[in-house]
C-alpha positions in Angstrom: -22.1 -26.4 -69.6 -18.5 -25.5 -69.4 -16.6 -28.2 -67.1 -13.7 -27.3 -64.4 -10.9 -28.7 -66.6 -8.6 -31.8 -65.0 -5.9 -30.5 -62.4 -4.3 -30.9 -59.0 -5.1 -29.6 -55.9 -2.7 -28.8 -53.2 -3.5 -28.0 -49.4 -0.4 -26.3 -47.9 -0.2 -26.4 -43.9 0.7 -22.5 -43.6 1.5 -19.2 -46.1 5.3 -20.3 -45.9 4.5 -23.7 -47.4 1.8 -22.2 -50.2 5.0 -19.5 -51.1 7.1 -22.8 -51.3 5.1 -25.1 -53.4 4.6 -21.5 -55.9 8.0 -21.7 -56.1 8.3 -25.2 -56.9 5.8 -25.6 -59.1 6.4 -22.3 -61.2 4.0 -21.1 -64.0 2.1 -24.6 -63.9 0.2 -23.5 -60.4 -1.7 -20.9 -59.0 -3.2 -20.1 -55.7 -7.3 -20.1 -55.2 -9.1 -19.2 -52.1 -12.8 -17.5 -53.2 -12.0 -18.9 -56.4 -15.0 -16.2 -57.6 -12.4 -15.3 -60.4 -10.3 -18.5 -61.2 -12.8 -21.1 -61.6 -14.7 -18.7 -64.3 -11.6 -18.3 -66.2 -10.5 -21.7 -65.8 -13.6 -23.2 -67.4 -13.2 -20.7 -70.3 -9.9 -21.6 -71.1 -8.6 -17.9 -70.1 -6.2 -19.6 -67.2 -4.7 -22.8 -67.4 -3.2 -23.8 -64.5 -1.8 -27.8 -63.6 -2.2 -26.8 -60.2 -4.1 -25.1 -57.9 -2.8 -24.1 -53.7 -5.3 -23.4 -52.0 -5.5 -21.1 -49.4 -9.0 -20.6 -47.9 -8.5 -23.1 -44.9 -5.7 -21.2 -43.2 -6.9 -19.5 -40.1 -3.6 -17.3 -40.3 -5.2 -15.3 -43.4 -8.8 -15.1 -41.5 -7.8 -12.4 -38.5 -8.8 -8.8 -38.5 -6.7 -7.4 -35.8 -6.2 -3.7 -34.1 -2.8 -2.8 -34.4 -0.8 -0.7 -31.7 -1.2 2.2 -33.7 -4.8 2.2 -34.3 -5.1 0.9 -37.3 -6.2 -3.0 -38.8 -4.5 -5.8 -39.8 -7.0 -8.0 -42.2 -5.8 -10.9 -43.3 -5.9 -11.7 -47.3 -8.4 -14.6 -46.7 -11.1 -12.8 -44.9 -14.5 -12.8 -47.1 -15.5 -9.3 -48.4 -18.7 -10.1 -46.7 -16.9 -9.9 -43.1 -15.3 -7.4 -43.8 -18.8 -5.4 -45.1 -20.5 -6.8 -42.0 -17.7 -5.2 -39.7 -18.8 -2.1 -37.7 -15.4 -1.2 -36.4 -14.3 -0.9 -39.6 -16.9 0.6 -41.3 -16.5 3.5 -38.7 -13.3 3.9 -39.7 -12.9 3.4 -43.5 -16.1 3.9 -45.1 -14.7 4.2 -48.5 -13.1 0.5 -48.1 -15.9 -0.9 -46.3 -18.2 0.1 -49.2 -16.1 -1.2 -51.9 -16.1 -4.1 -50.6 -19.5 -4.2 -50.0 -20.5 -3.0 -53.5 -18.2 -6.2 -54.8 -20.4 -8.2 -57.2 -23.0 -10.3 -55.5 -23.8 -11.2 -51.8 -23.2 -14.6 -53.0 -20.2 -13.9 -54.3 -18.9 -11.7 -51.3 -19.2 -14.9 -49.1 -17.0 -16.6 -50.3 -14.6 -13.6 -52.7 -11.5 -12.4 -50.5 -10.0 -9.2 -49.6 -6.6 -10.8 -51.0 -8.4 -12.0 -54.3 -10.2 -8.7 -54.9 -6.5 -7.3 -54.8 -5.3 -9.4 -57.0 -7.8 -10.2 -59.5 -7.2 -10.5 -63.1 -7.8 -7.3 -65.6 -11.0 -7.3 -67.9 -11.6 -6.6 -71.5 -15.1 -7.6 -73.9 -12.4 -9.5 -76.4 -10.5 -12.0 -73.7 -13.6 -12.9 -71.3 -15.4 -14.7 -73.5 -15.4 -18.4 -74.3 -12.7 -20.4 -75.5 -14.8 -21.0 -78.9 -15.6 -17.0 -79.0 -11.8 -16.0 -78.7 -11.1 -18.5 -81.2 -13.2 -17.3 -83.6 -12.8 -13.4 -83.3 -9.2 -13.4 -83.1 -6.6 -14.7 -79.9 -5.8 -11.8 -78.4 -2.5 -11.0 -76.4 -3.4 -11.6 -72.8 -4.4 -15.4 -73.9 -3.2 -16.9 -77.0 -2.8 -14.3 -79.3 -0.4 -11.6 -80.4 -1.9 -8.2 -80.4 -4.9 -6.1 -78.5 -7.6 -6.4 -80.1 -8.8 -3.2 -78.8 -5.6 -1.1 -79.5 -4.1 -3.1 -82.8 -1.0 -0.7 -82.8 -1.1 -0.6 -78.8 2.3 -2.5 -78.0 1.1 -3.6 -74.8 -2.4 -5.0 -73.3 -4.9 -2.5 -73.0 -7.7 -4.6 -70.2 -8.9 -2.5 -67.3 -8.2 -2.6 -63.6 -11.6 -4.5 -61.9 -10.5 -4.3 -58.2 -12.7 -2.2 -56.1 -11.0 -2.5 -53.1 -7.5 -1.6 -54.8 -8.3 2.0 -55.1 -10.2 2.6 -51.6 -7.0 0.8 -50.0 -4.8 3.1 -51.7 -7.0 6.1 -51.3 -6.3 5.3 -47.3 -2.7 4.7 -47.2 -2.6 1.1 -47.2 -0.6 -1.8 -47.9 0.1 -5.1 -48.4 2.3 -7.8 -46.8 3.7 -10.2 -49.2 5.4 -13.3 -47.7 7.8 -15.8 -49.8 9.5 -19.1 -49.5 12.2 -19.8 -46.7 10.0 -17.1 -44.6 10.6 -14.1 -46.1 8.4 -11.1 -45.8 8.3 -7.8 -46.9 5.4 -4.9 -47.1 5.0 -2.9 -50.2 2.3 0.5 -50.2 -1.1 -1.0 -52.3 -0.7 1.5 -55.0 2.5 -0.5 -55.9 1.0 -3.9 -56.0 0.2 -3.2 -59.6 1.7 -2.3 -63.2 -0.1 -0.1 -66.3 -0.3 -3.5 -68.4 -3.2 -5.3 -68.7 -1.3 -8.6 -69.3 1.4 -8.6 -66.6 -0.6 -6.3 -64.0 0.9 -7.4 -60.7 4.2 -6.0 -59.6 4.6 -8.6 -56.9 7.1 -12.0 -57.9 5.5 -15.1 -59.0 6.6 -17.2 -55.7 4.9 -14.3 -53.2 1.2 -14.6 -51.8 -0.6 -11.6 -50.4 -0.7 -12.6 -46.8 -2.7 -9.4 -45.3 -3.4 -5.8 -45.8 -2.8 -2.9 -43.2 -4.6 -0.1 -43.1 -3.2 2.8 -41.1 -4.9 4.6 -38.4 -7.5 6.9 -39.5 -6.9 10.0 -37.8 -9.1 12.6 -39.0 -9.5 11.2 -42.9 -13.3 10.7 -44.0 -13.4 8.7 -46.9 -16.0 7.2 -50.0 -16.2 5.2 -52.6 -18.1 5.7 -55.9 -19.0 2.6 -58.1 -20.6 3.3 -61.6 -21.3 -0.5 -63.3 -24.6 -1.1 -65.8 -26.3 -3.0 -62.6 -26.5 -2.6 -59.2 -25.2 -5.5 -58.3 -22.9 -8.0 -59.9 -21.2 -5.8 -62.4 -17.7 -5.1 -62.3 -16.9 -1.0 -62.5 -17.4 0.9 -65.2 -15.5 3.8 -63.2 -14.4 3.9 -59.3 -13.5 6.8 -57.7 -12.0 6.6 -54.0 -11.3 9.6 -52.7 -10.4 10.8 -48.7 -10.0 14.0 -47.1 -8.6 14.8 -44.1 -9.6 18.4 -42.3 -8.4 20.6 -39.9 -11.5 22.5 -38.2 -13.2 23.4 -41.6 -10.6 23.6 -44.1 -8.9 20.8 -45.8 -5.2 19.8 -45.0 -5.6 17.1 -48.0 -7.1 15.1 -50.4 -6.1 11.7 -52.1 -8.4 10.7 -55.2 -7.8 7.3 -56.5 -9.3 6.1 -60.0 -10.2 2.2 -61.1 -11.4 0.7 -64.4 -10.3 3.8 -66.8 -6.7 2.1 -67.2 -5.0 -1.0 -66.6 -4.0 0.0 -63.1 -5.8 1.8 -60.3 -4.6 5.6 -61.1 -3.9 8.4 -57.9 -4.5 11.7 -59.2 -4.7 13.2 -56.3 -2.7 16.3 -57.9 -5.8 17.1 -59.4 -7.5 18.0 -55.6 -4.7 20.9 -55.0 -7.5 23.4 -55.5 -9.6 22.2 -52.8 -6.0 22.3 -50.1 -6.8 25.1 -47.5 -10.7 25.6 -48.6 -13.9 25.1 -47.1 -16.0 23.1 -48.1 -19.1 24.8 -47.7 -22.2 23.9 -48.5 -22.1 25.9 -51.8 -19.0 25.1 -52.9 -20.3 20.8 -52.2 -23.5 22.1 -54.2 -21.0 22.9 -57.3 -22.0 26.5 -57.1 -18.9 28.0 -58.0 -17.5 25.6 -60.3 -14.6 23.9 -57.9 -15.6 20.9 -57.5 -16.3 20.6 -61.8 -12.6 22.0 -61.8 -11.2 19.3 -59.6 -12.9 16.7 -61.4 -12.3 17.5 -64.5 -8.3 17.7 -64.0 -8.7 14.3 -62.0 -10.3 12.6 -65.3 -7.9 13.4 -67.3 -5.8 10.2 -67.0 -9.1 8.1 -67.8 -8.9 7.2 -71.2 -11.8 4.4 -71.7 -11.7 2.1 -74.6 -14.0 0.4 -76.4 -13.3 -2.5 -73.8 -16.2 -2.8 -71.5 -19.8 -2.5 -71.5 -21.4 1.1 -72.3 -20.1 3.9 -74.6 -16.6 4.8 -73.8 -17.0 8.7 -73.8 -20.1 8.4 -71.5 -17.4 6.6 -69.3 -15.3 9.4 -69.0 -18.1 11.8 -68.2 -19.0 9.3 -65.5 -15.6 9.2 -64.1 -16.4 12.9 -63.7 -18.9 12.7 -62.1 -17.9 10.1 -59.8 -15.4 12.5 -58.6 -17.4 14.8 -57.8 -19.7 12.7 -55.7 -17.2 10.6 -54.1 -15.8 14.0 -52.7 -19.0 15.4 -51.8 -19.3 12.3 -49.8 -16.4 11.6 -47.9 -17.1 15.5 -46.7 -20.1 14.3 -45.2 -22.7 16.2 -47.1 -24.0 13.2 -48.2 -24.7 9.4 -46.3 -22.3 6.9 -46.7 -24.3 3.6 -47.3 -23.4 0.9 -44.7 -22.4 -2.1 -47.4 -25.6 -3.9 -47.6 -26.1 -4.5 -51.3 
């Protein structure tokens, strides 16, 4: 049985004081609220922190709130179970809504946060693995090592985006609010939360903690969400694809298409939808009749360049991510039923 190994636990009184104590305490502590991610990697040996802030009792990170505009205000430390199991905004972000819902387990969405699910670490088959497996193959240079095991020549860290959430959020137009020590605050879109490196993959400062996420009005954008994983539940993606449209009458003013797990960051390619701008989507052109949608897809896979550093083939992975596309779009123009988030 791998054992939590020894280390402190802090309990701040407020976001200001777990930005403070970051700050103190530097690259010895780290914060936990699910913990769905940490404790794993803690008890391989992946992340070794001396101290852990937690933030899961704070009431100020459990509020999902209506802003004047229209939109919502959710707090980093709601569960992803609440925020599957809430109607208003399941009417008006499907796409986010269903991420969150297809999230790993029901077990694991109980407790698992909205702010963790932004922020959780990149993946790879050669650095989560045991201590004594990593060891043995080869250190590797996200823990202990000095080159990617997957890319030898690559000069940075090739692991892959895992957030579902990340690329529904940006998809919408959302972002994040990132509060400091001494108070200070500022918000930053989602889509630049994050870096293309699989080692240092968070933009945001060491001392900063994801205090909520805002999600805009929703005006006339329909959205979806496409998962591809090995399971139906519990995987993390093979591919995501988040894609939303927004239409005037029957034609399409725009499109944003947001890809997840083909790189070390969540990718927007939403150049790739310029064909579908002014169209209709009729019920042939959804159907794939005339070749569109294939076109649009296939531009918008492009970026994904899978490695041999998750589980199933990498070149059925980018045919997935494909095809994801393609349904993610057909879905978020309503041809098809968005599921409601029950796993």
């Amino acid at each position: 049985m791998l054992r939590l190994p020894p280390c402190s636990y802090l309990r701040p009184g407020s976001v200001e004081e777990a930005a403070e104590l970051l700050s103190r305490h530097g690259e010895r502590a780290m914060l936990v609220a699910g913990g769905t991610d940490l404790v794993p990697k803690m008890k391989r040996g992946q992340m070794e922190p001396e101290v852990l802030i937690g933030l899961g009792h704070l009431a100020e990170l459990r509020a999902v709130t209506e802003t004047e505009e229209g939109g919502f205000l959710i707090g980093a430390g709601v569960t992803l179970a609440e925020v599957s199991a809430h109607r208003r905004l399941a009417a008006a972000y499907p796409a986010y809504v269903r991420a969150a819902a297809l999230v790993s387990s029901p077990a694991l969405r109980n407790v698992g946060t909205i702010g963790g699910n932004l922020c959780v670490d990149t993946r790879c088959n050669y650095y989560d693995m045991s201590f004594e497996w990593r060891q043995a193959c080869g250190f590797c240079m996200k823990k202990d090592g000095d080159i990617c095991r997957v890319a030898p020549a690559s000069k940075r860290c090739r692991a892959i985006a895992s957030s579902d959430t990340a690329p529904a959020a940006i998809a919408l137009g959302a972002s994040v609010v990132l509060a400091g020590p001494a108070g200070r605050r500022r918000e930053v879109p989602v889509d630049g939360l994050y870096r293309d490196d699989g080692q240092y993959y968070l933009e945001k400062s060491a001392d900063e903690v994801v205090e909520s996420v805002r999600l805009p009005a929703p005006g006339s954008w329909c959205s979806s969400y496409v998962k591809v994983r090995r399971r139906n539940t519990i995987d993390f993606p093979l591919a995501g694809v988040a894609v939303a449209l927004r239409r005037s009458g029957p034609l399409v003013d725009d499109c944003r298409i947001v890809l997840t797990a083909v790189g070390s960051r969540p990718f927007d390619v939403s150049a790739a939808a310029a064909p579908l701008i002014g169209r209709e989507l009729t019920a042939d052109v959804l159907a794939g009749a005339d070749g569109l949608l294939a076109e649009v897809a296939a531009e918008a896979a492009k970026v994904a360049k899978p490695l041999d550093n998750a589980d199933l083939h990498y070149v059925w992975r980018k045919q997935m991510t494909r095809r994801a596309v393609e349904q993610a779009i057909v879905e978020a123009a309503g041809r098809l039923p968005v599921p409601t988030g029950r796993a």
